[in-house]
Steps between C-alpha positions, in 0.01 A plus 500: 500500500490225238656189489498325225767534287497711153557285202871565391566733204692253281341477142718245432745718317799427705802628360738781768601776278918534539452875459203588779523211674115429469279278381375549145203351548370605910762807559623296797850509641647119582462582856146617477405175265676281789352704780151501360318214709654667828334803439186578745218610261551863590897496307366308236224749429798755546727336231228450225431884505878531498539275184209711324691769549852343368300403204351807413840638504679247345232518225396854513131372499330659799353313750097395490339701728290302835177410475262649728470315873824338467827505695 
């Protein structure tokens, strides 16, 4: 299991959408931006695939597929 923590999603684009309720810029809730340095590395691995996957369908781009060897 890993410990050190992922670097957080924000790209510095923080504005909460009224409508979503999201994150323009990471695809974040407020409580998962407040929550993020609690998260063992494990739920913050979790939540970054979960914010490709908002953004893909927020965007209707589809989401990059992994590179080989990589969780």
């Amino acid at each position: 299991m890993k410990t050190e923590p992922l670097p957080s999603p924000c790209i510095s684009i923080c504005q909460i959408d009224p409508a979503s309720g999201l994150c323009v810029g990471c695809y974040r809730t407020r409580s998962e931006i407040a929550s993020w340095r609690s998260l063992t590395w494990d739920e913050q691995k979790a939540l970054i695939h979960t914010l490709h996957d908002r953004q893909s369908e927020t965007t209707g781009r589809s989401r990059r597929s992994r590179r080989r060897g990589r969780a």
